[in-house]
VEXLUM-922431 format. One line per 5 residues: their letters; for each residue x, y, z of C-alpha. Coordinates in pm, 1 decimal. Example, Ala and Ser with C-alpha at 12.3 -4.5 7.8 and 13.67 -1.06 7.14 Angstrom:
AS) 1230.0:-450.0:780.0; 1367.0:-106.0:714.0
END
This chain:
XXXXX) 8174.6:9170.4:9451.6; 7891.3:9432.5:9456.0; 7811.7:9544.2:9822.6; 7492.1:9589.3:9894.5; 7413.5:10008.2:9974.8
XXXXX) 7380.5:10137.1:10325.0; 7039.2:10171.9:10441.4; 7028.5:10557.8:10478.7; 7017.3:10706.1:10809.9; 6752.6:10860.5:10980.5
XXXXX) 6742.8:11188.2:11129.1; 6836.4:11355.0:11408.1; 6513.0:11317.1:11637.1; 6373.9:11498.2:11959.1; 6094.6:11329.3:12114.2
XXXXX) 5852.0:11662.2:12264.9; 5587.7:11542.9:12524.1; 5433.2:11665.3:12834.2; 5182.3:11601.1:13048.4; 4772.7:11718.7:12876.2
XXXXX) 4775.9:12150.2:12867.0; 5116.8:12132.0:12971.6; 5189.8:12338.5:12633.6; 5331.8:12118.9:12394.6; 5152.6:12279.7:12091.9
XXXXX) 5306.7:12613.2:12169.6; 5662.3:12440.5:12232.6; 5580.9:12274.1:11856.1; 5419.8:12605.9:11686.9; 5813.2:12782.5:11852.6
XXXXX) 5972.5:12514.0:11655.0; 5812.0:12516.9:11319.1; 5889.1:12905.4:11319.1; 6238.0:12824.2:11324.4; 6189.5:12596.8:11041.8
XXXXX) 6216.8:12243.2:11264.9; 6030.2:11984.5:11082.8; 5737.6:11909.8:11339.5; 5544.5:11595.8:11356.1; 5264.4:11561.9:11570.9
XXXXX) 5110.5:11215.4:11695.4; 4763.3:11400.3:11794.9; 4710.3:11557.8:11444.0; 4840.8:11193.5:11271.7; 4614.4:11015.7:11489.3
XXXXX) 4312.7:11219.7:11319.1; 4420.6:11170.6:10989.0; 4451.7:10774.5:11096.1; 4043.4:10796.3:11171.7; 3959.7:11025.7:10887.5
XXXXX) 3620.8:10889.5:10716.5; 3709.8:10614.3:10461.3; 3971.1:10488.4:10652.1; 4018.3:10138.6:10803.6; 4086.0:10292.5:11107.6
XXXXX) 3751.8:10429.8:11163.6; 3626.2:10123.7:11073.4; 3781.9:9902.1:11310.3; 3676.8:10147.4:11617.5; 3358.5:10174.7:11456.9
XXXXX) 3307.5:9785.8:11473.2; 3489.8:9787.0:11828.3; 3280.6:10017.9:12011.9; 2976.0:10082.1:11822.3; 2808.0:10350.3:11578.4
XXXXX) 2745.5:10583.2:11882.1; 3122.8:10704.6:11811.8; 3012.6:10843.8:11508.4; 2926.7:11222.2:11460.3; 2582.0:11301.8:11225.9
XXXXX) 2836.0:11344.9:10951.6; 3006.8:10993.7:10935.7; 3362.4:11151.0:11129.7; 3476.9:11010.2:11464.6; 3277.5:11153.0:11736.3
XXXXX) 3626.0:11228.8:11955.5; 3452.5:11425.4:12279.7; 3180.9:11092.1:12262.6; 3521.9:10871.1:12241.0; 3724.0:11043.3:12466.1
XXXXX) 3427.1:11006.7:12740.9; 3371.5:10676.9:12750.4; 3748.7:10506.8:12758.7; 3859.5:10775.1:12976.8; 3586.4:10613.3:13219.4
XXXXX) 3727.0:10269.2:13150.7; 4072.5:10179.8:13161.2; 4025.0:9862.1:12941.8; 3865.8:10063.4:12635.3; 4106.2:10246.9:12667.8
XXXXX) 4381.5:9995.8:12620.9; 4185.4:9825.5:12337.8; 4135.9:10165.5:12178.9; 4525.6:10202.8:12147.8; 4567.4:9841.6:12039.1
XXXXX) 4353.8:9914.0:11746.1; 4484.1:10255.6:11656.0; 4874.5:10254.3:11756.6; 4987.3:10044.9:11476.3; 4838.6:10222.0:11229.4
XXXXX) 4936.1:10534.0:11367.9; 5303.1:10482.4:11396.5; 5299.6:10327.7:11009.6; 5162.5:10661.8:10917.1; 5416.5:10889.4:11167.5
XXXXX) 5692.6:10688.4:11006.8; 5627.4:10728.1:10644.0; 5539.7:11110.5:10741.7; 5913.8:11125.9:10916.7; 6070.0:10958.1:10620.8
XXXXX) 5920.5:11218.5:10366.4; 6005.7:11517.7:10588.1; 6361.6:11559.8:10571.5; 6534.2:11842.4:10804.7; 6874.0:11900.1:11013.0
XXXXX) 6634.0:11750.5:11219.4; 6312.7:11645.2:11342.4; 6079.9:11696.1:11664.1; 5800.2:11455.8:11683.1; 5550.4:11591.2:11956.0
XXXXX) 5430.9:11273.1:12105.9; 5184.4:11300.1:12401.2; 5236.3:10928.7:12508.0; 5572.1:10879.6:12456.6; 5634.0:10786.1:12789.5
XXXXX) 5323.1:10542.8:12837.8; 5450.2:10411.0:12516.5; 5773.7:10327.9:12604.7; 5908.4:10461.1:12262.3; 6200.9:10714.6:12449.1
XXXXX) 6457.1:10483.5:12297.9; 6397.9:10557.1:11924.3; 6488.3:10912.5:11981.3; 6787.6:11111.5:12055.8; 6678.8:11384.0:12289.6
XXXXX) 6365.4:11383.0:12480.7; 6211.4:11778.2:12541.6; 5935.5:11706.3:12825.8; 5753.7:12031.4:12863.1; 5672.5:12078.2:13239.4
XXXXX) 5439.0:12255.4:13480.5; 5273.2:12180.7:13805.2; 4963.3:11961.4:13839.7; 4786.0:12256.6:13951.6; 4823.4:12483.1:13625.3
XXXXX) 4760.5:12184.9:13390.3; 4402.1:12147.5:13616.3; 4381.2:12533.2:13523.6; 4469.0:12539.4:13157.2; 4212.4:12222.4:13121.5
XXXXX) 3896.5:12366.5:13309.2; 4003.6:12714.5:13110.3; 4053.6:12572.1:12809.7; 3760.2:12236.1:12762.8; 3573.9:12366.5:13066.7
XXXXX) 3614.3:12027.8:13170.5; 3494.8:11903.1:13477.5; 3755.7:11819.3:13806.9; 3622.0:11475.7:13820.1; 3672.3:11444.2:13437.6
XXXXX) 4034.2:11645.0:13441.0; 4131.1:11378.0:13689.0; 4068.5:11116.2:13528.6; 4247.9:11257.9:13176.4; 4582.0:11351.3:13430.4
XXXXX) 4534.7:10959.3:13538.6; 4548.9:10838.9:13216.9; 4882.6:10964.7:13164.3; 5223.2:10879.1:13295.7; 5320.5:11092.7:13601.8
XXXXX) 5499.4:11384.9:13577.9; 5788.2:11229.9:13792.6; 5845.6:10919.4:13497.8; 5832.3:11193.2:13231.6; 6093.2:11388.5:13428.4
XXXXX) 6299.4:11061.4:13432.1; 6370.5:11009.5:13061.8; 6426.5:11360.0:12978.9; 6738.8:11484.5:12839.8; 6592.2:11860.4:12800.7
XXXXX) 6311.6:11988.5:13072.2; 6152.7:12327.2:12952.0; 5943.5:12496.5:13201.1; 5651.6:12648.9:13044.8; 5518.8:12846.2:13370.9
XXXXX) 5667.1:13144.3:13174.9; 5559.2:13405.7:12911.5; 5514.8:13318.8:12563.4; 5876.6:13491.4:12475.2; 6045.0:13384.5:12715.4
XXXXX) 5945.4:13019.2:12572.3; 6047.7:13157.1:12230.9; 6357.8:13265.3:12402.3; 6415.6:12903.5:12545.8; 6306.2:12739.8:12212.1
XXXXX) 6532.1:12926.6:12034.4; 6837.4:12801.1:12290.4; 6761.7:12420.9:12233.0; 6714.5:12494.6:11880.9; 7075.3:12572.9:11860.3
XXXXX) 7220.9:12300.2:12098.6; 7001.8:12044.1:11826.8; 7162.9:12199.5:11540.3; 7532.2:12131.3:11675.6; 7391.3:11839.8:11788.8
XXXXX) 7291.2:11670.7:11497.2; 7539.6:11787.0:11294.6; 7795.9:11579.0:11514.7; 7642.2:11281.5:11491.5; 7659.5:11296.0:11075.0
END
């Protein structure tokens, strides 16, 4: 009797999110200087709506040629405006693009290999995906310096910032699935410095669950 081969395991994977300008990118850029394979949903997401792919196409038919730049590309800061005004585009946004987004993240994963993985995912939590990961990393700051980074940052307007920080879960259910909070009030080495810490603890710990 032949058995049939194991299906192979996947790696070892930290789920990285955080409220908007919380600093996830920096937490992500610390990582991938250690050599941590990083995935990130944002920069999958664009590739998703690249011109020529069905992505685009299905927004385009969804919500009209006005999301279009001059040059054929997803208009994002036209996007962004209007479902960020209405909760239901928002929703049907995500209902077109999630599924093809997580087909992509996966088959990006599966070709990427490493002790282990982090997968920088800014709506993990709204998503409800903390359960296909092993540790969840929730970079944290107060309300009040996100509202900072954002006006410094997109010169966005208060009325707009709140209503990108309402989008998203609160930062009390983000705090409640973490395993690992990192506080990114601090310098940029002292975040190296703490990077560097729970790069270590996800070494041992995903060489203990091979």
């Amino acid at each position: 009797m032949v058995c049939p081969p194991h299906p192979p395991s996947r790696p070892f994977l930290v789920g990285l999110t955080g409220g908007i300008a919380s600093g996830k990118s920096a937490v992500s850029a610390a990582f991938a200087r250690l050599g941590v394979p990083v995935l990130d949903a944002d920069v999958v997401a664009r590739e998703v709506v690249a011109p020529g792919q069905p992505a685009l196409a299905a927004v385009v038919a969804a919500f009209g040629p006005s999301v279009l730049a001059p040059d054929g590309s997803l208009d994002r800061g036209a996007l962004r405006a209007r479902i960020f005004s209405n909760p239901a585009e928002r929703h049907r946004l995500e209902a077109l693009l999630h599924p093809a987004i997580r087909e992509a993240f996966a088959a990006a994963s599966a070709a990427l290999g490493g002790a282990y993985q982090v997968h920088a995912i800014p709506l993990l939590v709204e998503s409800a995906r903390q359960g296909e990961y092993d540790r969840i990393l929730v970079v944290d700051c107060p309300e009040s310096l996100q509202r900072q980074r954002l006006s410094a940052r997109d010169n966005e307007t208060p009325e707009r910032i709140t209503a990108m920080m309402a989008a998203q879960a609160t930062r009390p259910a983000r705090l409640a699935v973490a395993t690992e909070v990192l506080d990114n009030t601090r310098s940029l080495a002292e975040l190296e410095t703490a990077v560097a810490a729970l790069h270590a603890g996800y070494l041992q710990a995903a060489q203990k669950k091979r």
